[in-house]
Structure formats: structure tokens, C-alpha cells
C-alpha positions as CSV (number, residue, x, y, z in Angstrom):
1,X,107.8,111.8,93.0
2,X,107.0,115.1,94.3
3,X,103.1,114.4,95.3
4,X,102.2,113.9,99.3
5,X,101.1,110.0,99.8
6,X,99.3,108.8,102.0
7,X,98.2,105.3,103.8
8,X,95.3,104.8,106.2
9,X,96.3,101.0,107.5
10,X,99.8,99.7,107.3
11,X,100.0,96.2,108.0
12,X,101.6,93.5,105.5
13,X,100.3,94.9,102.4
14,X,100.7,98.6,103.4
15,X,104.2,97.9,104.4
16,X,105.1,96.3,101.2
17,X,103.9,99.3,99.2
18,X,105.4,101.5,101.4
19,X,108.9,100.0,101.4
20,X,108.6,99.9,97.8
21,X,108.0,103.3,97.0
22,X,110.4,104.4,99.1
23,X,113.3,102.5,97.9
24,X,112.0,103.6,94.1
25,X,111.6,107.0,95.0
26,X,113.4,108.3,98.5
27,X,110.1,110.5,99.4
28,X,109.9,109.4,103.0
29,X,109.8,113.0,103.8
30,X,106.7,113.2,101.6
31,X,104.6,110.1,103.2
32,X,102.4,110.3,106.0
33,X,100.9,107.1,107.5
34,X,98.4,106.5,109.9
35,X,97.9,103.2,111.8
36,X,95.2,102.7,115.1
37,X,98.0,100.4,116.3
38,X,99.9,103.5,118.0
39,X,102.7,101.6,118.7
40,X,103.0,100.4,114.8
41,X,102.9,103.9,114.3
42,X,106.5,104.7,115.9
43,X,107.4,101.6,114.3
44,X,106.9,102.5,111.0
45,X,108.2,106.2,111.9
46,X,111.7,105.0,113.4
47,X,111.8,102.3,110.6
48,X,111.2,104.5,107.5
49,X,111.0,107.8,108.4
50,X,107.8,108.7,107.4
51,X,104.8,111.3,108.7
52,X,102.7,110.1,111.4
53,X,99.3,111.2,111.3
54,X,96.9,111.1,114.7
55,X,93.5,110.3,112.3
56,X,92.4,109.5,109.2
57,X,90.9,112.7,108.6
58,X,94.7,114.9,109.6
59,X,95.9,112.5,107.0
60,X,93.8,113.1,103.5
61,X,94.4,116.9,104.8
62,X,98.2,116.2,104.2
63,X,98.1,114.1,101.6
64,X,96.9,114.6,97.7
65,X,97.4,110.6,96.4
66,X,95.8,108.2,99.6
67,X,96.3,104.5,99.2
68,X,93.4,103.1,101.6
69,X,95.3,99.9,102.6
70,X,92.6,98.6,105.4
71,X,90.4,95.5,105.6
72,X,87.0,95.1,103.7
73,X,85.3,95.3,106.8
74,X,87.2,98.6,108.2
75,X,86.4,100.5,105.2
76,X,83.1,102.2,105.7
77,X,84.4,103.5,108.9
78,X,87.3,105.0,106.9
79,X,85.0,106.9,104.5
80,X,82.9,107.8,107.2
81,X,85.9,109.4,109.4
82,X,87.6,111.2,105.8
83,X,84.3,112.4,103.5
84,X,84.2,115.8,104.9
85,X,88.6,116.2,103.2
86,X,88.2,114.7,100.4
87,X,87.7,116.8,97.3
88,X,89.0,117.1,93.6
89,X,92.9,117.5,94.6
90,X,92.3,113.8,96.3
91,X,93.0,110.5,94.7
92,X,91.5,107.6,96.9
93,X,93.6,104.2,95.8
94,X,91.6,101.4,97.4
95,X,93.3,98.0,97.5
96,X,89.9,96.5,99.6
97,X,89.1,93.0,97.6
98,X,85.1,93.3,97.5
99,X,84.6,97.4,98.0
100,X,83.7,98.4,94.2
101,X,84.2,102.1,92.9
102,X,80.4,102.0,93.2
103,X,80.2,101.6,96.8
104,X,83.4,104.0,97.5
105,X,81.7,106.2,95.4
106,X,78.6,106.3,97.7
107,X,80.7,106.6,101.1
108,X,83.0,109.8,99.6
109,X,80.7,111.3,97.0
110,X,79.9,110.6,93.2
111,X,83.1,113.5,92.7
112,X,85.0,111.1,94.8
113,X,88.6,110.3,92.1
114,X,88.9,106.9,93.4
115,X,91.3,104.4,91.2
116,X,90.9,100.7,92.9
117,X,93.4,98.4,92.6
118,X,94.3,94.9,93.0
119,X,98.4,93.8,94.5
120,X,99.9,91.1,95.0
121,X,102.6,89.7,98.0
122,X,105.1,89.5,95.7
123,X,105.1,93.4,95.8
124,X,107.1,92.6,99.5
125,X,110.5,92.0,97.2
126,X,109.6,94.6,94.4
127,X,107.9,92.3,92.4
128,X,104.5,92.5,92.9
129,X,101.3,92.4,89.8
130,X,98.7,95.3,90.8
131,X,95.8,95.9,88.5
132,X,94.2,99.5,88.5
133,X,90.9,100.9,87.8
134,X,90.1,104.6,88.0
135,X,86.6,106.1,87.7
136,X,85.8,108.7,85.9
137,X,86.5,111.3,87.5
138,X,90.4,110.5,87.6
139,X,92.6,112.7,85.0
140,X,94.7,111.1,83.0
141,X,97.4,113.0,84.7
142,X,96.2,111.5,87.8
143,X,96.1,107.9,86.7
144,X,99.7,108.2,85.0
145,X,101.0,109.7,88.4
146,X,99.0,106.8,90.7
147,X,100.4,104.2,87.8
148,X,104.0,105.0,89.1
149,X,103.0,105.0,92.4
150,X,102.0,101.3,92.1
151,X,105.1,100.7,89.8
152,X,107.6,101.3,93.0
153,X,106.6,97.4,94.2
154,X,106.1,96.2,90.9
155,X,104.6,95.8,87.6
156,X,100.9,97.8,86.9
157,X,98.1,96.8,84.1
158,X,95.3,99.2,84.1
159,X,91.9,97.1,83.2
160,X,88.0,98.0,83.7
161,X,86.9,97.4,87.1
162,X,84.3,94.4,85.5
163,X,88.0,92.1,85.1
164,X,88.6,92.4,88.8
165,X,87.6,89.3,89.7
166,X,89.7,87.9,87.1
167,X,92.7,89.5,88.3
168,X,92.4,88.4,92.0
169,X,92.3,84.7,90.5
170,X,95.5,84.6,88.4
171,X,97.3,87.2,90.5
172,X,96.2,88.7,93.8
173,X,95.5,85.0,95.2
174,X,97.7,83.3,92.9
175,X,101.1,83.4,94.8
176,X,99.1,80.9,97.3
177,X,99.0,78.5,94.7
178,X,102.4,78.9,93.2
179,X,103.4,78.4,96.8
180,X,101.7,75.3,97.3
181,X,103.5,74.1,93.7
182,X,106.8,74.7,95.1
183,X,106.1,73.4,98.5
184,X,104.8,70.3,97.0
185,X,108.4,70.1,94.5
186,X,110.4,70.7,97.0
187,X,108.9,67.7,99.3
188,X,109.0,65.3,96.0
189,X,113.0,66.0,96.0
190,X,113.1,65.7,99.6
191,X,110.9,62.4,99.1
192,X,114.7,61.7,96.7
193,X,117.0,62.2,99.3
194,X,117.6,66.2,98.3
195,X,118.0,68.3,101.7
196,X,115.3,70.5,102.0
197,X,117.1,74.3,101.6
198,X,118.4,73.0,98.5
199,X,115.2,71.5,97.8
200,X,113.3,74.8,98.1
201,X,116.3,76.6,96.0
202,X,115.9,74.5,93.1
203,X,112.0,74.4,93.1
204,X,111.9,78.1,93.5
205,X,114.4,78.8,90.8
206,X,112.9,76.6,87.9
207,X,109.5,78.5,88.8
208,X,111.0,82.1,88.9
209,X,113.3,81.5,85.6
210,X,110.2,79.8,83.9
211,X,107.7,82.5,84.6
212,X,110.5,85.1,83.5
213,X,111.0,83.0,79.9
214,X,107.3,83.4,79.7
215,X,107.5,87.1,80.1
216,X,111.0,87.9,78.1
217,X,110.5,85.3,75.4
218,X,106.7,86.1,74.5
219,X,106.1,82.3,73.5
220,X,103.1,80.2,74.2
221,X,103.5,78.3,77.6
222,X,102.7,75.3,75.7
223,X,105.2,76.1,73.0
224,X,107.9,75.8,75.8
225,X,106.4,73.3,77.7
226,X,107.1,71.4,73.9
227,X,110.9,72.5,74.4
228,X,111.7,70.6,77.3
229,X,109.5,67.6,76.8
230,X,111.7,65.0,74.7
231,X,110.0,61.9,73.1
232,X,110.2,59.5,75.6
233,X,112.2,61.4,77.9
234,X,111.4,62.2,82.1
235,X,109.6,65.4,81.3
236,X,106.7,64.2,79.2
237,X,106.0,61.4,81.9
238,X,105.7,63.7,84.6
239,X,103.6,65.9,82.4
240,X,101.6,62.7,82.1
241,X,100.9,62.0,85.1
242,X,100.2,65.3,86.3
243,X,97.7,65.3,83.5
244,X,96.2,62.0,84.7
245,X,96.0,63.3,88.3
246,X,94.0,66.9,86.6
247,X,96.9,69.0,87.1
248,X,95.3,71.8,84.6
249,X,91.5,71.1,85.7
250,X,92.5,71.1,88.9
251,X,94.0,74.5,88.8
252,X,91.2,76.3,86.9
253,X,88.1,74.8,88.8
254,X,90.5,76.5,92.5
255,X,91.0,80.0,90.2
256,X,87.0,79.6,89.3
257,X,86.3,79.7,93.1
258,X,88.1,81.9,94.2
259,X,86.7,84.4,91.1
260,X,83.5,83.4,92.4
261,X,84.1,84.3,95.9
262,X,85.3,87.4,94.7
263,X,82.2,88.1,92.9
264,X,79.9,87.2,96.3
265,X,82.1,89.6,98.5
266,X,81.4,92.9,95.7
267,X,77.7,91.9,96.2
């Protein structure tokens, strides 16, 4: 990865991007960072060896590919502080839940290349979900070259900006759910006598191995549901009372509000 990247805000997310592209491709040398936290800064410097940068604006001079990894609320500020540097050798990668192309767009310029995108925390151990939408003035060079950015933490799906709100239901919040799930296992088996570590082991390993069947076998979740369920067996009566309890509803009408929040923050 010989392109210069850059990232204004480095906090959890940042970091988790950052720690992923360098361990994919050993460019620390070619990343500059810059953090108002002065003395995240060093930290980040001494940890990874990246750049430091003393504004915003030094840092979209030094960089070509600039992963804008700040708060909703902080964004306008940046596009104020960086409109003047960027041009068309700059790729703006927002990953701001709420700030559309449209409104990026009108802080840097209608010339503005600006790809949004969507991760997920999972990206912290490499195996994050990260959507992508580029606008139209992104190459297709460009968006192959941002596309392998984003793969350093993870997988990448490139989708219209109008599924965004989709995506931060069944991924970008979704780890909070699948958290709860395993939470909740975990104290059932602890509710049996299990010690919690092991409790937590087991729980996370059945939902890790099952998601990754999913993914290598390309079989309908209910097809494999099916598998395990035998007639009259422990399976299917859990299964039933989950479904008595509105296991599934339950789970879509939480995923329908957050997608609906999602919507009221890109008004």
C-alpha cells in the first residue's frame, strides 16, 4: 500500500482501523494521524509509529486517502478547518453515522471524492463488516484502492448510500446485540452450575463457529437451524420457547429502531 493515509480522530474506532492496516500492510511510515488529545498523539506515535500531524489542515496536505474518524457532532468543524486542501488527489472516507455524502459534499465542495462508510467493533481483532459508498466523483481506481484500505480490519461490501441505514442495523450496531445474546447464554449456564470463563467460552464459540458455517457453507440459517433440531430433542424446545417469548420479533422490531434512528440522525 504505497498511498499516504490519513486520520483526523483516533479514538476506539480510529485505533481499530489503524492497528489493522498496519498489521495488513506495515505502512506506518506512510500514516499520519492527528488527534486534539495531544497527549494521545505521542501515544499513538510511540505505540505505532505513525506521523503526527499538528492540524487537520497539515494532515490532508500529507495525506492522499483521509479516513475522517470523528464524532457526528465534530464533523463540520473538520470540513470547515480542511476545505481549502482538499482537491481531486483527496479521498475523504467518512465513518460519521448520520453525515450523508450530501452534507459532506456541501462542507468540502460538490468535487469533494468522498466514499462513506459504515465499520463495525469487530474490526478491533481483524474482523470487522464495513460498508462503503463512494460518490461520484470517486474513480474506480480510487474506490478499489479505499476497498483495501477497509479490508486491513476486515471484510468490505460496497452498497448505495440509500442501504445505510440497513447496514448500521444488522452490522454497525449489531455486535451490541450479539453481545447481549452471549451475555444472556453465558448466565443461563452459569444459572447450571457452569463457571462463568468457561461459560463465556462456550457461548462465544457456538456463536463465532455458527456465524462462520453461515458464511463457508452458504445454506439458509433455517436450513441449519433444521440440522440441529431433532424431533423431540433439547434443541427444538429451546427454539420453542424462545419463539413463545418473540425471540425473532423481538430482534427485528430493536434492528427497526435503531434503522429508524439512523434515518432521524441523516435528517
Amino acid at each position: 500500500m504505497n498511498k499516504k493515509i490519513g486520520f483526523i480522530g483516533c479514538g476506539n474506532m480510529g485505533e481499530a482501523m489503524l492497528n489493522g492496516i498496519i498489521d495488513s500492510f506495515d505502512n506506518s511510515d506512510k500514516i499520519y494521524v492527528f488527534e486534539k488529545n495531544e497527549e494521545r498523539q505521542n501515544e499513538l506515535k510511540k505505540k505505532y509509529g505513525v506521523n503526527i500531524s499538528s492540524t487537520p489542515l497539515e494532515l490532508v496536505n500529507s495525506s492522499e486517502m483521509i479516513l475522517v474518524a470523528v464524532k457526528p457532532d465534530i464533523f463540520p468543524l473538520v470540513m470547515d478547518d480542511i476545505r481549502s486542501a482538499v482537491d481531486d488527489t483527496k479521498v475523504i472516507i467518512s465513518i460519521a453515522a448520520g453525515v450523508t455524502i450530501a452534507a459532506i459534499e456541501k462542507g468540502l465542495g460538490d468535487n469533494a471524492k468522498i466514499i462513506r462508510t459504515m465499520p463495525n467493533t469487530p474490526a478491533f481483532v481483524g474482523s470487522g463488516m464495513t460498508s462503503m459508498s463512494p460518490n461520484k466523483n470517486v474513480t474506480s481506481e480510487e474506490a478499489a484502492i479505499a476497498k483495501q484500505i477497509l479490508e486491513g480490519f476486515g471484510e468490505v461490501e460496497e452498497i448505495p448510500e440509500t442501504l445505510i441505514h440497513s447496514v448500521i442495523g444488522v452490522s454497525g450496531s449489531a455486535p451490541a446485540y450479539v453481545f447481549m445474546f452471549i451475555e444472556a447464554m453465558a448466565d443461563a449456564a452459569v444459572l447450571a452450575g457452569m463457571p462463568r470463563n468457561k461459560a463465556y467460552k462456550f457461548a462465544s464459540q457456538a456463536v463465532m463457529g455458527s456465524a462462520k458455517m453461515v458464511l463457508e457453507t452458504g445454506m439458509h440459517p433455517g436450513a441449519l437451524k433444521d440440522m440441529v433440531c431433532s424431533p423431540g430433542g433439547t434443541t427444538i424446545e429451546a427454539v420453542a420457547e424462545l419463539e413463545k417469548t418473540g425471540f425473532r420479533s423481538s430482534v427485528i422490531s430493536g434492528m427497526r429502531k435503531c434503522m429508524e434512528k439512523s434515518k432521524e440522525m441523516s435528517k
